[in-house]
C-alpha positions in Angstrom: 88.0 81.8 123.1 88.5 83.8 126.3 87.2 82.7 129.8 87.1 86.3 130.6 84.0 88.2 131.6 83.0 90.0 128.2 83.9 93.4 129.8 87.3 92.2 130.3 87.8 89.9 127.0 90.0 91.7 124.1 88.3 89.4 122.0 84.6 91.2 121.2 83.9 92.7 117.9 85.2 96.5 118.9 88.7 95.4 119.9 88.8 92.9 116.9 88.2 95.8 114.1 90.3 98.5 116.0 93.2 96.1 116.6 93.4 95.0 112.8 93.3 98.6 111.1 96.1 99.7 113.5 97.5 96.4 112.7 97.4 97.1 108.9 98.6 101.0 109.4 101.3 100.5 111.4 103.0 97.2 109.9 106.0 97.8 111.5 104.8 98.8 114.5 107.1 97.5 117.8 104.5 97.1 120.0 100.8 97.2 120.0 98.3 96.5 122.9 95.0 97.0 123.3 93.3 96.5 126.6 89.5 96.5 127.6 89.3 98.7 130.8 85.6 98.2 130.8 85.1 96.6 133.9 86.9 99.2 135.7 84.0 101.7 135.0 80.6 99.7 135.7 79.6 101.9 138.4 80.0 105.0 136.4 78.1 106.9 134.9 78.6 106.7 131.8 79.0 102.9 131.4 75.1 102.9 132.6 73.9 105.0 130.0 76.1 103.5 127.6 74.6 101.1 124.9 77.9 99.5 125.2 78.7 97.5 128.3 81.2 95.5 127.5 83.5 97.5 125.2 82.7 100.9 126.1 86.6 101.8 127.7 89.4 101.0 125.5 93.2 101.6 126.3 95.8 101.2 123.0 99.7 101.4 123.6 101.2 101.4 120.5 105.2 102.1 119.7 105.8 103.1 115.6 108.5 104.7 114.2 105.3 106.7 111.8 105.0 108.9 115.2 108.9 110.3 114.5 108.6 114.1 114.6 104.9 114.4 115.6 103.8 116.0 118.4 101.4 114.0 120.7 98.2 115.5 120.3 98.5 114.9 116.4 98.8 111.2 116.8 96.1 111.3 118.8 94.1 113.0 116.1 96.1 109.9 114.0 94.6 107.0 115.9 91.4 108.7 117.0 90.5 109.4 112.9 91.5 106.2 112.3 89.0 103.9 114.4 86.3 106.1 114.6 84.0 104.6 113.0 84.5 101.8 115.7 84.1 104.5 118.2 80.6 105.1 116.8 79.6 101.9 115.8 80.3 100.0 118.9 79.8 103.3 120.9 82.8 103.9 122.7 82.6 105.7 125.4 86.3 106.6 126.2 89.9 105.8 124.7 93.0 106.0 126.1 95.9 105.9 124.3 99.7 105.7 124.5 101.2 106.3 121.6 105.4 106.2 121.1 108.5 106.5 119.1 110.6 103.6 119.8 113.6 106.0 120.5 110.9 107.3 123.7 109.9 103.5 124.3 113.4 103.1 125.0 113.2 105.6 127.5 
């Protein structure tokens, strides 16, 4: 269990979901990370309005060879298709991603 503030713990029910299904897509994934940025927006806005306090900004880097010859706003569409129904459910206000090859991780 984390000792971190829930707006800063990747351990809530949001992160949880998202991290297995991008878990179970990309199996051989290099790298996957998912971060809650939350706490960086509580005087925003949107975090005030949100129903979501404590999951409501979401950053995922993820390196996977699946990206090879796509273009970076189609896997966006990828990854954003894929969780969201976490993005409604747990309403997420904002998610950023970064989303590689390995040959540009190497970079």
């Amino acid at each position: 269990m984390s000792t971190l503030p829930p707006n800063q713990s990747i351990e809530g029910p949001a992160i949880t979901s998202i991290k297995a299904k991008i878990e179970q897509k990309f199996p051989a994934a290099t790298h996957i990370a998912i971060f809650n940025d939350s706490h960086k927006h509580m005087g925003h806005e949107g975090v005030a309005l949100s129903l979501n306090k404590s999951e409501s900004h979401i950053r995922i880097e993820l390196v996977a060879g699946e990206f090879e010859g796509m273009k970076l706003p189609m896997r966006h569409r990828m990854i954003y298709k894929l969780i969201s129904e976490e993005m409604e459910q747990y309403h997420i206000h904002a998610v950023q991603l970064k989303i590689k090859t390995p040959q540009e991780a190497v970079k």
